[in-house]
VMD Tcl script that draws the C-alpha trace (Angstrom):
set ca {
  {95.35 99.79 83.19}
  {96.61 101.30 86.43}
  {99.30 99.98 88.63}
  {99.38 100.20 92.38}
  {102.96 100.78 93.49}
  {104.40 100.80 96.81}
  {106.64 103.57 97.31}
  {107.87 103.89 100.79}
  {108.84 100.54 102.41}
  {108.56 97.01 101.83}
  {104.59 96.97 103.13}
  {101.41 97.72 101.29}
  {99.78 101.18 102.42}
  {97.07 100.47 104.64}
  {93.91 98.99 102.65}
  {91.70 102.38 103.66}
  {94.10 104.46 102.42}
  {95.27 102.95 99.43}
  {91.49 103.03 98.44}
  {91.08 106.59 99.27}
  {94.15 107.47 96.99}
  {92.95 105.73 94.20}
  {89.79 107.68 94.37}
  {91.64 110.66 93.95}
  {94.13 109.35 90.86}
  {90.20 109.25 89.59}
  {89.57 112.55 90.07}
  {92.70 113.72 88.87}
  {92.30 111.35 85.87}
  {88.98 112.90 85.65}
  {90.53 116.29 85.34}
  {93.11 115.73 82.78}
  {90.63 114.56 80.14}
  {88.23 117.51 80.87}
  {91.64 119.68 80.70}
  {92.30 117.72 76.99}
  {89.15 118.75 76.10}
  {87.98 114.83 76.12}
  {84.44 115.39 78.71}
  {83.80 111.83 76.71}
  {86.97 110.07 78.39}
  {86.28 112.45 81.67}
  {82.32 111.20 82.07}
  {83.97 107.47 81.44}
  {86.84 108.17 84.57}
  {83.88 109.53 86.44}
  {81.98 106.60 86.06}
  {84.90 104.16 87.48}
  {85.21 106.67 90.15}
  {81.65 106.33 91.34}
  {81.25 102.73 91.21}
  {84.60 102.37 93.05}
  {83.36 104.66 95.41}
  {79.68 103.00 95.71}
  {80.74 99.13 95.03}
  {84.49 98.94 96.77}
  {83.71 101.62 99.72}
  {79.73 102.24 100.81}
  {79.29 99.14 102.27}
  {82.13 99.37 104.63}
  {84.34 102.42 104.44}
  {82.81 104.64 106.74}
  {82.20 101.69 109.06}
  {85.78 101.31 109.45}
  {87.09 104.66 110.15}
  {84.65 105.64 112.49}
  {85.45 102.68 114.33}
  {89.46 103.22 113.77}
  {89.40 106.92 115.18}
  {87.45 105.77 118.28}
  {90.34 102.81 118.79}
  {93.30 105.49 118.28}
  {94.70 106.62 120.85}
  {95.62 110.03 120.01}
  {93.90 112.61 118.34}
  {96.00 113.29 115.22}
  {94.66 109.76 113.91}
  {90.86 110.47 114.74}
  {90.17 113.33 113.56}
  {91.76 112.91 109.56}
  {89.72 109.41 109.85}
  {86.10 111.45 110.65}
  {86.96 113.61 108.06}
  {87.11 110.41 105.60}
  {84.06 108.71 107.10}
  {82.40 112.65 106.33}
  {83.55 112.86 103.28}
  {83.00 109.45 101.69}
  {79.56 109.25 103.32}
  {78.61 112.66 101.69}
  {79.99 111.45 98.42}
  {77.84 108.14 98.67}
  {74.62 109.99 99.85}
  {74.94 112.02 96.45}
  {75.64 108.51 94.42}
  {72.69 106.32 95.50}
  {69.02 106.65 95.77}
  {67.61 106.66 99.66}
  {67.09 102.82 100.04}
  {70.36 101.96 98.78}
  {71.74 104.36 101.43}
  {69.40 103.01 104.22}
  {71.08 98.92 103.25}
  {74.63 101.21 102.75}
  {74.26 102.53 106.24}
  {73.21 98.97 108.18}
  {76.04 97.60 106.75}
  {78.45 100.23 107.88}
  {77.09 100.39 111.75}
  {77.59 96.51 111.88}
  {80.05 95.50 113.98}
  {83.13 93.66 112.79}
  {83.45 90.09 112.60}
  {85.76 88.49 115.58}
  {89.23 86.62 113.76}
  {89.99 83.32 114.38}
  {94.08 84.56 114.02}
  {95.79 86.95 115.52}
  {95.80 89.50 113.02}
  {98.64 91.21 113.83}
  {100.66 88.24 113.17}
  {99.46 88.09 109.68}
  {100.61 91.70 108.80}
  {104.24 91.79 110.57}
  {105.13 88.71 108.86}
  {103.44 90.19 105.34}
  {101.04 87.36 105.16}
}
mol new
graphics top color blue
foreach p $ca { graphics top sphere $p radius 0.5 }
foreach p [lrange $ca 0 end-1] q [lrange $ca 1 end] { graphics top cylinder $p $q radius 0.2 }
display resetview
């Protein structure tokens, strides 16, 4: 039932960060029904959240922005990405038993795969 909607220009919000805010619409979802008085409808939120957290982001999240805040070139962009990479990894760490974190944690050091396209490309033109 929820709706992503672009708000500023005519491009998506980056993929990271779009996922990141729709973590927190859980949370504040979460919070409404516990507000309400509903802790059934706020356990089922927290659930989503979670999952989404666990299945969307663990297995490549962190990964990602600790590699995008050592490509930046300026420090205004690295440091708010380590404080995602922290903060998701500490959420994971308290969502999975220690061998799912150990396979989690592989998969996040990998590097990435090498494009066949110029990627670049693909996002000015809105591919």
């Amino acid at each position: 039932g929820w709706k992503y909607e672009r708000k500023m220009s005519g491009e998506f919000a980056d993929h990271f960060g779009t996922m990141l805010a729709f973590v927190g619409y859980l949370f504040d979802a979460e919070a409404d029904a516990l507000e309400a008085g509903d802790s059934s409808g706020a356990e089922t939120v927290r659930g989503y959240r979670e999952r989404f957290i666990v299945d969307q982001l663990g297995s490549w999240g962190c990964g990602w922005a600790r590699l995008a805040a050592q490509a930046t070139t300026h420090v205004f962009y690295a440091q708010p990405l380590q404080v995602a990479a922290t903060v998701l990894w500490d959420a994971i760490a308290r969502l999975v038993d220690k061998r799912k974190l150990r396979a989690l944690a592989a998969m996040t050091a990998r590097e990435p795969k090498k494009l066949d396209y110029d990627a670049d490309c693909r996002k000015a033109s809105g591919v």
